[in-house]
N, C-alpha and C positions, 0 to 999 in steps of 0.2 A: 788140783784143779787149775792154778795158776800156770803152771806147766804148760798142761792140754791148751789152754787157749794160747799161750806164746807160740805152740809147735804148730797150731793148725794155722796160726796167724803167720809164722812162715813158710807153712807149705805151699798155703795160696798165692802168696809173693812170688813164693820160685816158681809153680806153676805158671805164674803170670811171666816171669820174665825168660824162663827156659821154653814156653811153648811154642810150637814151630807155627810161628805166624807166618813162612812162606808159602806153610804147607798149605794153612786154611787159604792164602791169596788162591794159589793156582787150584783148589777145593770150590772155592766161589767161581772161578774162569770156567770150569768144568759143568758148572750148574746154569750160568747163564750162556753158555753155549748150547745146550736142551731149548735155550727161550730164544733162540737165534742172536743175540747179543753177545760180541768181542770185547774185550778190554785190553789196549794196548798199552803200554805205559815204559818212558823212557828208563827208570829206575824205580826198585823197588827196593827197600832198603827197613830190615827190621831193628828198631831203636831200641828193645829192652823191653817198654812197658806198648808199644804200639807197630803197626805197621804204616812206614810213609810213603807213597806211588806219586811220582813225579810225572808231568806231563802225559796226563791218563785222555787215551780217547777211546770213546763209545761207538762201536759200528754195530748198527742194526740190522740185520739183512745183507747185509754189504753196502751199506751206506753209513759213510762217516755222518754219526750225529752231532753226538757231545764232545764237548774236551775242560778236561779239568788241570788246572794248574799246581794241585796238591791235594792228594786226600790222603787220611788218617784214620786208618781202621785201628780201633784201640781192645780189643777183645779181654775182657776183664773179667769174665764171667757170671759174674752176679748184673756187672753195670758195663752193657757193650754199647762203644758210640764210631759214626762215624761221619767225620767231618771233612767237608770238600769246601776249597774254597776257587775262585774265580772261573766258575763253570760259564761256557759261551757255549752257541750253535756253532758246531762247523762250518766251513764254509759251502757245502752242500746246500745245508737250512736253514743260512742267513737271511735271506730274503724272506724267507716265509715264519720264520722266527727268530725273529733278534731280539731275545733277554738275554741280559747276563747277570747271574746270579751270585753275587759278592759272597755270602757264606750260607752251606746248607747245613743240618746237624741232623742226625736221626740217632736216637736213643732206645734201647731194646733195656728193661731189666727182667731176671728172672721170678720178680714179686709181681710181674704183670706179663705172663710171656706170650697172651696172644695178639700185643698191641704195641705196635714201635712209631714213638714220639716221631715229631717231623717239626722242623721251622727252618724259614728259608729268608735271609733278607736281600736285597736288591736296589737297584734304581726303578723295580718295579713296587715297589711298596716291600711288605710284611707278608710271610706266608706260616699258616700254623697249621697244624692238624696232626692226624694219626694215619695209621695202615692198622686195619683189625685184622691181623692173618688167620682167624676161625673163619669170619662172616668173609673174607677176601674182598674188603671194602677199604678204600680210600678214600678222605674225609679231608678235604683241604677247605678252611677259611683264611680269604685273602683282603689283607688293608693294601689296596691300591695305592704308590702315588697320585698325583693329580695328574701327571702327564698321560700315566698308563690306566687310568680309570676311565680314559676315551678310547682305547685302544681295542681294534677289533678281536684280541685273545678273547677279555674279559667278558665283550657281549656274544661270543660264540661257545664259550666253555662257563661261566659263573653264572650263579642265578643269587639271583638279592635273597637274606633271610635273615632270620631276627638275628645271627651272630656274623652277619655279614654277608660280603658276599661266600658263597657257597660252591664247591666241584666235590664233588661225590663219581665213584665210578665203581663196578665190581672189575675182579682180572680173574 
């Protein structure tokens, strides 16, 4: 019995570290190009246990959105996360959106798979919620700063509720 679980317990290792994590990058690229979204990024470089995209931008439609300065897709099977850190608006959507968002995390396990975690922190406060991928609902509560809880986002997209303020949306 001892065995079996050392051998399964290395299989999953190697699966983890042998799997073709570029494969899934340019697998994702492929899927959000169906949703009109580009992903450009200056290096992609797979590390063993994750994948790391350098200088990643977001084109929507053909308009530069986003742009990230490091993200980490960690695909683990059981426990997939993935982390972006120093997300801006381009300079397209600066003027009409200026956050920048210090670090985002989104967590997917397979003991919950129709529901991937989300929190986001910033100079804009705290952001927490979920994605229900059954009901195709996104559920963001947000702790404002005090600068950006005057800020036009907040009273055009969030509605006050007993766990905060509130953005909810179907896709």
């Amino acid at each position: 019995m001892k065995k079996i679980v050392i051998a399964t317990i290395f299989f999953f290792i190697g699966l983890i570290i042998f799997m073709p994590k570029e494969n899934l990058f340019f697998t994702l690229k492929k899927i959000l190009k169906k949703e009109h979204i580009e992903l450009v990024s200056k290096d992609v470089s797979d590390r063993f246990v994750d994948l790391r995209l350098e200088d990643t931008l977001f084109i929507y439609d053909g308009i530069e959105s986003l742009k990230a300065k490091t993200i980490t897709l960690s695909p683990w099977l059981f426990y997939n996360t993935i982390e972006a850190k120093d997300i801006s608006a381009s300079k397209a959507l600066r003027d009409m959106l200026n956050i920048k968002v210090d670090e985002l995390k989104i967590t997917h396990t397979i003991f919950n798979p129709k529901l991937a975690k989300l929190k986001a922190w910033g100079k804009f406060g705290n952001l927490d919620g979920y994605i229900d991928l059954d009901k195709r609902l996104i559920h963001l509560i947000l702790t404002p700063s005090a600068s950006f809880k005057k800020s036009q986002i907040v009273r055009d997209y969030f509605r006050n509720s007993k766990e905060g303020l509130l953005y909810e949306s179907n896709f």
